[in-house]
Backbone as a printed PyTorch tensor [residue, N CA C, xyz], in Angstrom:
tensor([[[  9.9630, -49.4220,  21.8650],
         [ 10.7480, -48.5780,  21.0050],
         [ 10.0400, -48.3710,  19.6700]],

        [[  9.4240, -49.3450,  19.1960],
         [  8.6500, -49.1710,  17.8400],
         [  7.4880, -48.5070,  17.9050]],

        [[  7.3470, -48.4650,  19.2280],
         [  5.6750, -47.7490,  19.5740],
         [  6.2570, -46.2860,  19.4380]],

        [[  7.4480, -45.8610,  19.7020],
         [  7.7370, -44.5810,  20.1240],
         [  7.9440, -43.8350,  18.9020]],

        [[  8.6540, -44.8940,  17.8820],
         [  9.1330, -44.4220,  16.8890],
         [  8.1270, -44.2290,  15.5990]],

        [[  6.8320, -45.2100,  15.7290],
         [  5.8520, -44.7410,  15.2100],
         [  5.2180, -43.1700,  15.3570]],

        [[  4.9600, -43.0320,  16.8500],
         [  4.2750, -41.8180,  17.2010],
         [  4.8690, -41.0760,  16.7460]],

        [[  6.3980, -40.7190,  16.8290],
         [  7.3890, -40.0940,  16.4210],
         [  7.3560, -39.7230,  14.8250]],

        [[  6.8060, -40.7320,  14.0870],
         [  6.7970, -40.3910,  12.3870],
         [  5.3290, -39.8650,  12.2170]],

        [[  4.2830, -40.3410,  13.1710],
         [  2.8870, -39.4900,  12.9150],
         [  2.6550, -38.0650,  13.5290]],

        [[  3.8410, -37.9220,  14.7470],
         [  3.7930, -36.6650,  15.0820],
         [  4.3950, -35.4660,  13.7840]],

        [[  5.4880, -35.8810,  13.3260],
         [  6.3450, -35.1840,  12.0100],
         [  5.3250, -35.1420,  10.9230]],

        [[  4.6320, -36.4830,  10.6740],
         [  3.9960, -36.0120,   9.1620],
         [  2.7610, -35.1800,   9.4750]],

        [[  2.1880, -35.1520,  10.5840],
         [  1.2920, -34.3300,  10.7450],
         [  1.9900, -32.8200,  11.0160]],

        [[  3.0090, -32.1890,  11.6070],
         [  3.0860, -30.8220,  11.0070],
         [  3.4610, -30.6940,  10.2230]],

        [[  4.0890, -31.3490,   8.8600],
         [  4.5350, -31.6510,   7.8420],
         [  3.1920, -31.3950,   7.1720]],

        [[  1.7330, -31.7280,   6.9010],
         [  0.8440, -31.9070,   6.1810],
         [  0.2180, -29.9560,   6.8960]],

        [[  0.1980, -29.8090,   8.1380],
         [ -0.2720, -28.8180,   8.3180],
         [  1.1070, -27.1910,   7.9900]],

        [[  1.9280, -27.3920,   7.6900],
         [  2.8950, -26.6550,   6.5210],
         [  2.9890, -26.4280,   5.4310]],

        [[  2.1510, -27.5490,   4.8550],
         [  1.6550, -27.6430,   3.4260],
         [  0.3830, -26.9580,   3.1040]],

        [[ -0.4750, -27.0490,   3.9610],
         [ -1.6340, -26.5430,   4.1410],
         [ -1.8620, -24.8550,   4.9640]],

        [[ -0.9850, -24.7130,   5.4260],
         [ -0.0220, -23.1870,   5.6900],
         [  0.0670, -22.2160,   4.2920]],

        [[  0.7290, -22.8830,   3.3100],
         [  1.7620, -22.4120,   2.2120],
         [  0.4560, -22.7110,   1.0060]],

        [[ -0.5920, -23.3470,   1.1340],
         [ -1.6350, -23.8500,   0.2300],
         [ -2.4560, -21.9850,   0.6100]],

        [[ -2.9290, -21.9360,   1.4100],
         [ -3.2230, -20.9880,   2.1190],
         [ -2.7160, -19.2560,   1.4850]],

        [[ -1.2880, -19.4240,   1.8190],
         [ -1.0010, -18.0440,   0.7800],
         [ -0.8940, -18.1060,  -0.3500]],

        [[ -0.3910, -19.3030,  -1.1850],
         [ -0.8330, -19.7430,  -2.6930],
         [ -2.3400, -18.9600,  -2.8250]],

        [[ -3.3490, -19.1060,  -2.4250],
         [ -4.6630, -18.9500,  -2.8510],
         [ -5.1640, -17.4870,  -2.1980]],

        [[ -4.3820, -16.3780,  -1.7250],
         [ -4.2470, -15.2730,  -1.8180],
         [ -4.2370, -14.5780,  -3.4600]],

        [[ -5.3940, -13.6460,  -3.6190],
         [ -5.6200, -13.0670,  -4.6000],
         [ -4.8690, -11.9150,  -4.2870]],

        [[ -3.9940, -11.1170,  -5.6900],
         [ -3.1250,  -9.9150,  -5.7210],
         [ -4.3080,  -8.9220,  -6.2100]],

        [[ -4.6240,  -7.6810,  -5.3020],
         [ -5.4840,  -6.7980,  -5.5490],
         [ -4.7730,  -5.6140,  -6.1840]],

        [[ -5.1140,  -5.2160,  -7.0850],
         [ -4.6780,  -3.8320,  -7.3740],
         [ -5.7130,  -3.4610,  -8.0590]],

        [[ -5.6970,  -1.5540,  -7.3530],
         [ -6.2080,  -0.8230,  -7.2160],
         [ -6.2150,   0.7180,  -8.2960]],

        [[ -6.7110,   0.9960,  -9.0960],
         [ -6.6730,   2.3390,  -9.9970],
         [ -7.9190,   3.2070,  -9.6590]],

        [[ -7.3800,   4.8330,  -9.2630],
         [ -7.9900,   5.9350,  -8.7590],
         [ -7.9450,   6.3040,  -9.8520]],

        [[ -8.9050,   6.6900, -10.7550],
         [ -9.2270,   7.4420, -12.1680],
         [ -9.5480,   8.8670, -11.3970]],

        [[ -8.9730,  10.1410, -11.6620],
         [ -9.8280,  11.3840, -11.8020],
         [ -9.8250,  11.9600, -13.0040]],

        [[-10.7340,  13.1560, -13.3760],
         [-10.4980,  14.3730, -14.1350],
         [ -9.7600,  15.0250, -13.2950]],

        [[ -9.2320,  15.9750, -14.2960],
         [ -8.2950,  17.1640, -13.9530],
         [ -9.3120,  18.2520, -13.0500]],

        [[ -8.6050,  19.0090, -12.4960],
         [ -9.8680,  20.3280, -11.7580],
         [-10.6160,  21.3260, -12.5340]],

        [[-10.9220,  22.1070, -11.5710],
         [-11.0840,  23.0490, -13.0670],
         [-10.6720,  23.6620, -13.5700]],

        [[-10.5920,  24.1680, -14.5770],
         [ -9.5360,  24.7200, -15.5220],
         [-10.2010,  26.1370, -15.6340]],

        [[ -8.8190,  26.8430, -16.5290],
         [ -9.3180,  28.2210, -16.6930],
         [-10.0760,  28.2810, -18.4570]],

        [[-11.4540,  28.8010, -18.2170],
         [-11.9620,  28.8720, -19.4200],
         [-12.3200,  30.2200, -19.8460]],

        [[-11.2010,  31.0450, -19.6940],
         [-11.5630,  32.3510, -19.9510],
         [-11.3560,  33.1700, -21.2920]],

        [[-10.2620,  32.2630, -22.1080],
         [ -9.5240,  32.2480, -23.2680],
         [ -9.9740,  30.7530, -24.1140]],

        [[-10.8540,  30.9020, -25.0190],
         [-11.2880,  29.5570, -25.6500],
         [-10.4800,  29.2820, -26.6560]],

        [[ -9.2210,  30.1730, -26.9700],
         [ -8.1610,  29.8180, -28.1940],
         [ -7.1710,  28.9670, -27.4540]],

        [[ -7.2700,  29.0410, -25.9630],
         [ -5.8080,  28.7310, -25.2440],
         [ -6.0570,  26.6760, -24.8220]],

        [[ -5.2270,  26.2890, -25.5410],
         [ -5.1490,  24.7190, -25.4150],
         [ -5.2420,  24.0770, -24.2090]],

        [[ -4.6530,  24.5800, -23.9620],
         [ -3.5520,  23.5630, -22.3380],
         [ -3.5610,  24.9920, -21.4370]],

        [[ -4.8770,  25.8670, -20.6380],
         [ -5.1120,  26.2060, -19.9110],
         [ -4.9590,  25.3760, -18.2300]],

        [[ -4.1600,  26.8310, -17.6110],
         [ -4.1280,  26.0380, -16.1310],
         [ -5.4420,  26.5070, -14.9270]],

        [[ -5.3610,  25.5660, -14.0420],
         [ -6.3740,  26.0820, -13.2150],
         [ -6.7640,  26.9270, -12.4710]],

        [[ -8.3170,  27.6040, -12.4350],
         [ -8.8640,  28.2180, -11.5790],
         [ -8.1580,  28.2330, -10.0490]],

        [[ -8.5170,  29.4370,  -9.6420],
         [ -8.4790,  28.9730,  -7.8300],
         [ -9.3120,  28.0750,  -7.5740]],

        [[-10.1860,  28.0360,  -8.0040],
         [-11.2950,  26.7540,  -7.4220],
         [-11.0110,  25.1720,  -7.8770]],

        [[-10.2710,  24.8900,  -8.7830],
         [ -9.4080,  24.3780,  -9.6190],
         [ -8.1040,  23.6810,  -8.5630]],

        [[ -7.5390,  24.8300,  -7.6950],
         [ -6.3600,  24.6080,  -7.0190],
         [ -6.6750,  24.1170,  -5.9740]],

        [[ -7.5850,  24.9420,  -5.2390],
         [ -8.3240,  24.1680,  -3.8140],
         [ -8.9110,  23.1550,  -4.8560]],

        [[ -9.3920,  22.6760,  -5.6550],
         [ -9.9590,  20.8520,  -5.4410],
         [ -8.1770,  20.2090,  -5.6740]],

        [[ -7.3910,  20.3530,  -6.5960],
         [ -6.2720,  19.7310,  -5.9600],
         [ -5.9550,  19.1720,  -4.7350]],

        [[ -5.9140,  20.6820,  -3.7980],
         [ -5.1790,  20.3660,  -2.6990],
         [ -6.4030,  19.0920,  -1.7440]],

        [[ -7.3310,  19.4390,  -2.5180],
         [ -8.8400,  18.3520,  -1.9340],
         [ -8.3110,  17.3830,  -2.3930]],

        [[ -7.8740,  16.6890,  -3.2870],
         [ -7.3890,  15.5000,  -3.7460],
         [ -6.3610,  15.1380,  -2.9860]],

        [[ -5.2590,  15.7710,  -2.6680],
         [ -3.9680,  15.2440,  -1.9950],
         [ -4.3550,  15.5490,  -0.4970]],

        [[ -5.6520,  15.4950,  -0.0600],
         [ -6.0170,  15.3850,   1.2930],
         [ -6.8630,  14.1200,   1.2720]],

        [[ -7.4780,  14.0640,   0.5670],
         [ -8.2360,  12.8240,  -0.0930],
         [ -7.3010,  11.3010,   0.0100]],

        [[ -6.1290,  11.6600,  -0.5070],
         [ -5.1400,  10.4980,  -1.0800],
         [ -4.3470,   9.7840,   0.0620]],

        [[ -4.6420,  11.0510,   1.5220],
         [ -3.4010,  11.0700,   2.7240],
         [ -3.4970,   9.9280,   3.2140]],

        [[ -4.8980,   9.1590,   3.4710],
         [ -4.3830,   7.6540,   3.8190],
         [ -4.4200,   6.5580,   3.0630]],

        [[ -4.3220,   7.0570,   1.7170],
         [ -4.4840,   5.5580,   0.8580],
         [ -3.2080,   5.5300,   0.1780]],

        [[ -2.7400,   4.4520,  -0.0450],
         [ -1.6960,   4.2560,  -0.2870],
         [ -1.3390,   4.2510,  -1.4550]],

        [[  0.0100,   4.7460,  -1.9010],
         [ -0.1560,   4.9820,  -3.8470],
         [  1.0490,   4.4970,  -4.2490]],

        [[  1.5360,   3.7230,  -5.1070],
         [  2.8570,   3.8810,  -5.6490],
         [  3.3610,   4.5180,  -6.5040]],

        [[  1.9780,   4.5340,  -7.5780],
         [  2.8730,   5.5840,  -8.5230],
         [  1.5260,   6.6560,  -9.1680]],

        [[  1.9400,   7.7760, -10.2070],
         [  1.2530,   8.9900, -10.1570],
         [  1.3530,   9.2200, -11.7100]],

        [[  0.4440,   8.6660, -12.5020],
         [  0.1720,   9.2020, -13.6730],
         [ -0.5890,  10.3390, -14.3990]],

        [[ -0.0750,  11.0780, -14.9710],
         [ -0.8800,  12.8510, -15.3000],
         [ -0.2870,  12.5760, -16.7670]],

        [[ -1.4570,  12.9430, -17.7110],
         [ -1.4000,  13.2080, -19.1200],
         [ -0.1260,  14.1930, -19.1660]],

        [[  0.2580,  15.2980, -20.0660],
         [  1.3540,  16.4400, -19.8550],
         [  0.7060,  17.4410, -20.4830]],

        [[ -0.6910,  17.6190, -19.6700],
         [ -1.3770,  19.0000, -19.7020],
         [ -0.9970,  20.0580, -18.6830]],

        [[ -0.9210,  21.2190, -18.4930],
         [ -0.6520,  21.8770, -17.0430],
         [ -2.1060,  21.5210, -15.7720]],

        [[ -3.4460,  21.5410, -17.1060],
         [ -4.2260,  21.3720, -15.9130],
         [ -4.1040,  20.0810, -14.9560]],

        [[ -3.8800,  19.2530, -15.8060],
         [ -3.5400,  17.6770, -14.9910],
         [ -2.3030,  17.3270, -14.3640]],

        [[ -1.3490,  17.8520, -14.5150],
         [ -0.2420,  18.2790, -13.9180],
         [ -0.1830,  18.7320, -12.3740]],

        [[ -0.7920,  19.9760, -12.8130],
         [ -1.0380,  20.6780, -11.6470],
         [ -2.4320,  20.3000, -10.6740]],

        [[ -3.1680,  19.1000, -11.1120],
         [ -4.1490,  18.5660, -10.1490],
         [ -3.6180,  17.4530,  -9.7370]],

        [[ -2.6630,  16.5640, -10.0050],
         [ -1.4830,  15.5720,  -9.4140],
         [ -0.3140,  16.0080,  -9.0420]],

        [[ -0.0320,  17.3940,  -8.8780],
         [  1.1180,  18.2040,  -7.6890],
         [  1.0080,  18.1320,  -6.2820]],

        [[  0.3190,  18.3300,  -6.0000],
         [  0.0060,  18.0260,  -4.4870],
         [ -0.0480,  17.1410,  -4.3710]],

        [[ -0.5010,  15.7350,  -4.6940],
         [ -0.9070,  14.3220,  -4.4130],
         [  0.4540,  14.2320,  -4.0900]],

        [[  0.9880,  14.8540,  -5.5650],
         [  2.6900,  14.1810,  -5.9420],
         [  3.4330,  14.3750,  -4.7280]],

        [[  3.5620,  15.7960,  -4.3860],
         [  4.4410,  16.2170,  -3.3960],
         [  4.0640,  15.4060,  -1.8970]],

        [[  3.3320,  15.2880,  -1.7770],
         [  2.7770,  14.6160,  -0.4200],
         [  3.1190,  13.0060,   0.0660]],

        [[  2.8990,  11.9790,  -1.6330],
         [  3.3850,  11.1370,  -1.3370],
         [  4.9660,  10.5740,  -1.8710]],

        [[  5.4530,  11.9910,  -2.1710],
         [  7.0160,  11.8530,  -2.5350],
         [  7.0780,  11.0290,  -3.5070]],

        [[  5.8100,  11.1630,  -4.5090],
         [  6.3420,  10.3410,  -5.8260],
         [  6.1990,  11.2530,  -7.4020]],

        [[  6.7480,  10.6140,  -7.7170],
         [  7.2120,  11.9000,  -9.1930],
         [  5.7210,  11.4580, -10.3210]],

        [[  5.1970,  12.2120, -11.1590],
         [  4.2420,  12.1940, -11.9570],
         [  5.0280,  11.9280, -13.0870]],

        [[  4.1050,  10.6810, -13.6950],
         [  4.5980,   9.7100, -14.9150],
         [  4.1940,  10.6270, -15.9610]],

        [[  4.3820,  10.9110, -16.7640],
         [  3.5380,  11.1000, -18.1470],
         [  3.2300,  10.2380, -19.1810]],

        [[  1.7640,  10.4630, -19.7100],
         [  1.6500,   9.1990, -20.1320],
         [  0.9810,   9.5700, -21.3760]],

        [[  0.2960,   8.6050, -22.6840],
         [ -0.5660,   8.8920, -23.3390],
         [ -1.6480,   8.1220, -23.2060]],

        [[ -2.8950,   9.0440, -23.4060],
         [ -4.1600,   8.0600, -22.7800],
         [ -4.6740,   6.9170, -23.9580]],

        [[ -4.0450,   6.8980, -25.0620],
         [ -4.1990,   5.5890, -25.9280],
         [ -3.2460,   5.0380, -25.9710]],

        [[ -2.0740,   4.7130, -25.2740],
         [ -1.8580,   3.7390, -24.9670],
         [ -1.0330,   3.3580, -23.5690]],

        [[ -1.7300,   3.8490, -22.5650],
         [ -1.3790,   3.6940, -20.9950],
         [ -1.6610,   1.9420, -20.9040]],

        [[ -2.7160,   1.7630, -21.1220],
         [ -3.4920,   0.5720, -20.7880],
         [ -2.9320,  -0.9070, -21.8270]],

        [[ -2.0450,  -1.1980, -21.3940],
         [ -1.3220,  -2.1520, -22.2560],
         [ -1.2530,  -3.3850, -20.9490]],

        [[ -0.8970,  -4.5540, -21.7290],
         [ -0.4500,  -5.5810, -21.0450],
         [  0.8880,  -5.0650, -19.8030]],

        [[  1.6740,  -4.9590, -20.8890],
         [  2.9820,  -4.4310, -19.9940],
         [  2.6800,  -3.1680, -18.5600]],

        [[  1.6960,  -2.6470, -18.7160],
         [  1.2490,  -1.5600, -17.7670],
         [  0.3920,  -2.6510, -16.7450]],

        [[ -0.7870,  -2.8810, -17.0810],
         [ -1.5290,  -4.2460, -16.1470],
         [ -0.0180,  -4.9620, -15.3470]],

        [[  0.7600,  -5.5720, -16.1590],
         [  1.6220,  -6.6870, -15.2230],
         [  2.6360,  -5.6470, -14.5140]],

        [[  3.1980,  -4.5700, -15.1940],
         [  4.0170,  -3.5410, -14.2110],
         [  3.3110,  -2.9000, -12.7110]],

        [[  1.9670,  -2.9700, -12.7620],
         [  1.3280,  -2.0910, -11.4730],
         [  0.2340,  -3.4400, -11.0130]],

        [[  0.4580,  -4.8810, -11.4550],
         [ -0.0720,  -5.9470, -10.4240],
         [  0.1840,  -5.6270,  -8.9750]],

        [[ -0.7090,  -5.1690,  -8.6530],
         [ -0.7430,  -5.3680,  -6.8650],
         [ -0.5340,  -3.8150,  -5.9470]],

        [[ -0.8380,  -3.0940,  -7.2010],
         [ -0.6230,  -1.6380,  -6.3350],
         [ -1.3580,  -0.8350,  -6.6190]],

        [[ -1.4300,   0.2310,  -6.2190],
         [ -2.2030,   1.4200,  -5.9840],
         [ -1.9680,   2.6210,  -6.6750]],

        [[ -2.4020,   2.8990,  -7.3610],
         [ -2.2210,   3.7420,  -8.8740],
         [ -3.1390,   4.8250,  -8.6940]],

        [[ -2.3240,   5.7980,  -9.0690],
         [ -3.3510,   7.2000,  -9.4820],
         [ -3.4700,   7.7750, -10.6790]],

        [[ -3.7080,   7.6890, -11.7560],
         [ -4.3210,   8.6210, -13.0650],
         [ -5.0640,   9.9410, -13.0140]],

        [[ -4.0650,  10.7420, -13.4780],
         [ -5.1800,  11.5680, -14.0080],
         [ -5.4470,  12.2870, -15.3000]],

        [[ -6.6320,  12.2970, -15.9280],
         [ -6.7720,  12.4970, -16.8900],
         [ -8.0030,  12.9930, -17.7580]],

        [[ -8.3810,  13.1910, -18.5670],
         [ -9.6010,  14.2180, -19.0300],
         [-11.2230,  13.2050, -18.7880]],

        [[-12.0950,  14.7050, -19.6880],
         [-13.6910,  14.4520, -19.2510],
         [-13.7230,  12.9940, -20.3140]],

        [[-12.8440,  13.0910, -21.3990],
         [-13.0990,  11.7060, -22.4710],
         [-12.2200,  10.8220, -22.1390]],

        [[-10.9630,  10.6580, -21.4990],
         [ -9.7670,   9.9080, -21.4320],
         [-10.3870,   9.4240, -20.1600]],

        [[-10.7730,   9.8570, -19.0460],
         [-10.6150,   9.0170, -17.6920],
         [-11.5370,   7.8050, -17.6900]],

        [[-12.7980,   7.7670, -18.4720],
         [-13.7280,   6.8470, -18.2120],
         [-13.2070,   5.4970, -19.3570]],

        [[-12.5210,   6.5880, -20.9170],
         [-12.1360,   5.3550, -21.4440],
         [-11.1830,   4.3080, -20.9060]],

        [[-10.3390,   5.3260, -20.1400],
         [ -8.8650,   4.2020, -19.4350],
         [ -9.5420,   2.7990, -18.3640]],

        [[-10.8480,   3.8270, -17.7760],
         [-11.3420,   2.7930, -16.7710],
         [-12.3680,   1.9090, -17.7760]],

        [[-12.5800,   1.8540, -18.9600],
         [-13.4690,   0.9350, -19.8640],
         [-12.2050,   0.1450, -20.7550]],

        [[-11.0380,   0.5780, -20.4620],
         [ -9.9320,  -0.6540, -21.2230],
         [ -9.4600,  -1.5170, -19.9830]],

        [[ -9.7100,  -0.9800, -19.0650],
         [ -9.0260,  -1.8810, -17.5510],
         [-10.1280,  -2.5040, -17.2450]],

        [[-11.2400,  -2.1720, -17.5290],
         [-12.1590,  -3.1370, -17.1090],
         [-12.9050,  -4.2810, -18.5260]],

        [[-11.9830,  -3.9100, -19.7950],
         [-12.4920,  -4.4340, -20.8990],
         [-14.2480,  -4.7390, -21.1400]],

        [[-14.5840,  -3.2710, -20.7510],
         [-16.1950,  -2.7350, -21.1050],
         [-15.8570,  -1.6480, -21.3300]],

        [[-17.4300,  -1.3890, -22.3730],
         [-17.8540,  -0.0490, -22.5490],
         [-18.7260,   0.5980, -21.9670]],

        [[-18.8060,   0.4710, -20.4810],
         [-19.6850,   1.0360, -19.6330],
         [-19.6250,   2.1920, -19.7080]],

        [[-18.4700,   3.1340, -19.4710],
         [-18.5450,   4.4490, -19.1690],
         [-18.5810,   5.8020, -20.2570]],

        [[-19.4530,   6.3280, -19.9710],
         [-19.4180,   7.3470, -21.1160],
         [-18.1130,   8.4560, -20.6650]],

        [[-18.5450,   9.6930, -21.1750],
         [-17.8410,  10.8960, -21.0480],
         [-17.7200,  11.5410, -19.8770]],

        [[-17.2530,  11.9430, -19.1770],
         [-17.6790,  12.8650, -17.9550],
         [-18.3490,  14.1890, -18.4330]],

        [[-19.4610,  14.7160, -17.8590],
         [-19.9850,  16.0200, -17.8790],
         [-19.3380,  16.8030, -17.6990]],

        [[-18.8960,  17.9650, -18.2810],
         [-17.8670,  19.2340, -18.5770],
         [-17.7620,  20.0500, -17.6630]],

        [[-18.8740,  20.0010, -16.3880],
         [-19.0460,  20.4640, -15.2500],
         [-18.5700,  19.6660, -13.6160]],

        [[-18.8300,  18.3820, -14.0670],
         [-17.7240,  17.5130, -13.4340],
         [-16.3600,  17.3600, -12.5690]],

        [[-15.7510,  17.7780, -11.8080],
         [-14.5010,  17.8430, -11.6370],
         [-14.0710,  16.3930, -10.5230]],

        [[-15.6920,  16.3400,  -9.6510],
         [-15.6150,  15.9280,  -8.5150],
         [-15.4970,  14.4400,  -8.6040]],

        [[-15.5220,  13.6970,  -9.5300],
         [-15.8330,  12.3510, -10.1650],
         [-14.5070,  11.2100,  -9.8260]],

        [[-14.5610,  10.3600,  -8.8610],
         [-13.2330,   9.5260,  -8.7250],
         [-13.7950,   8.2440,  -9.0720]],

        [[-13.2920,   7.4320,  -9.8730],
         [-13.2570,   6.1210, -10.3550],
         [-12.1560,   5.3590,  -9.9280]],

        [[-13.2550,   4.2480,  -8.6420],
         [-12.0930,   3.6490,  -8.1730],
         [-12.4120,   1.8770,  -8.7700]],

        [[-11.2990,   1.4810,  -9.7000],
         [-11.4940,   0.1220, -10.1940],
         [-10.5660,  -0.8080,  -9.6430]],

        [[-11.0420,  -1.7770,  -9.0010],
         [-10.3000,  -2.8960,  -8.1370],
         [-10.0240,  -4.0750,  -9.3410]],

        [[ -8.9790,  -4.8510,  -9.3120],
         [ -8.9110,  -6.1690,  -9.9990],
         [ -8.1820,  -6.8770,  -9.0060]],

        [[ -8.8770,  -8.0320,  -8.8850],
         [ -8.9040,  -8.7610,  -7.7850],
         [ -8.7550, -10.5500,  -9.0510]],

        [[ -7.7220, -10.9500,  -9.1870],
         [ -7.7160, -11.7740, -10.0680],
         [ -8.2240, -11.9620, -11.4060]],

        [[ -9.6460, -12.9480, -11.3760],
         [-10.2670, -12.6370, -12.7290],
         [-11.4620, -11.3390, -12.6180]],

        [[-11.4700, -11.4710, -11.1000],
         [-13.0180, -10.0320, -10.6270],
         [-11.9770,  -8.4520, -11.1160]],

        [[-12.9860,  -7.9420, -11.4930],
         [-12.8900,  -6.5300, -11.7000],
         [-13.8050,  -5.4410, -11.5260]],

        [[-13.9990,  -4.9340, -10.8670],
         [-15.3180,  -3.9900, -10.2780],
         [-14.5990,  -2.2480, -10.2150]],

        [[-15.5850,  -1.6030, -10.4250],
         [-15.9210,  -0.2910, -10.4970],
         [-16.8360,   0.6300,  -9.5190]],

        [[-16.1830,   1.3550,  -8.5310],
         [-17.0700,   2.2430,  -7.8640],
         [-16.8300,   3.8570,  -8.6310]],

        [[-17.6160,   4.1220,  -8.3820],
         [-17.5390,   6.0170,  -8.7790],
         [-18.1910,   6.2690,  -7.2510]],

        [[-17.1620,   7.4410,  -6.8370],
         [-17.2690,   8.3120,  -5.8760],
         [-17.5540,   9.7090,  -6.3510]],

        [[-17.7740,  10.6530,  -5.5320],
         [-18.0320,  11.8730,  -5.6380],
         [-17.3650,  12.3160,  -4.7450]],

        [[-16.3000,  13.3760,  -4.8140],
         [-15.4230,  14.1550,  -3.8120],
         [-15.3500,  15.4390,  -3.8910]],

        [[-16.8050,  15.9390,  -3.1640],
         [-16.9610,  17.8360,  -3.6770],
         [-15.8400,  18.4110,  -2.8700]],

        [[-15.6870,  19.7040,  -3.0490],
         [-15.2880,  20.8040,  -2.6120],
         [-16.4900,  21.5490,  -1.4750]]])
């Protein structure tokens, strides 16, 4: 009986130790989240007095290139400055993944409270040739990135933070 009742307490503490070591396991799961930086498309530059110009046809097709772009990655939420051109180059994304466009300001998107609100998700920005690289040089706390070239439209900045890692790809997504 004591023989039985031994085995009996080494059988328990051993899945007992391998439950612990289960739960140790997702403890040490890193929370990834993900930010898609673009520029806006192209815009209409036909009127150099006009501020907040909307986009070209060529402008509209790279939109709809973006929200074909976006169809299998997963997004939760949809940030656009409250320009029409950037607006209207996160409409389609918007409509597609049934989420509403935030408006934001590009000095001060990048706050603590923004980092801990979008821990672990998949974010889209969009925003100008000077605003998109700075947002991705405050999330990555460098000054790597300059300006985007004024000719530019095609430029996606995708920055991962992966705990204390933080990395930066730039893609290119022509038309």
């Amino acid at each position: 009986m004591r023989t039985l009742l031994l085995i009996c307490f080494v059988f328990i503490s051993t899945l007992s130790c391998k439950d612990e070591k289960k739960n140790e396991v997702i403890e040490d799961v890193e929370i990834v989240t993900t930010y898609y930086l673009i520029r806006h498309a192209e815009k209409d530059r036909s009127d150099s007095t006009n501020t907040n110009p909307a986009l070209t046809a060529k402008g509209l097709e790279r939109a709809k290139l973006w929200a074909s772009y976006f169809d299998s990655i997963p997004l939760n939420r949809i940030y656009s400055t409250n320009y029409v051109r950037t607006q209207q180059t996160a409409k389609d994304v918007s409509e597609k993944k049934s989420l509403p466009i935030e408006p934001y300001e590009p000095k001060s998107l990048i706050a603590d409270d923004f980092k801990e609100a979008t821990k672990g998700n998949h974010i889209l920005i969009v925003g100008h040739s000077n605003t998109t690289p700075m947002l991705v040089n405050k999330i990555l706390g460098t000054n790597t990135y300059e300006d985007i070239p004024d000719d530019d439209n095609s430029r996606l900045y995708v920055v991962t933070i992966e705990g204390d890692n933080k990395k930066c790809e730039i893609r290119k997504v022509e038309l």
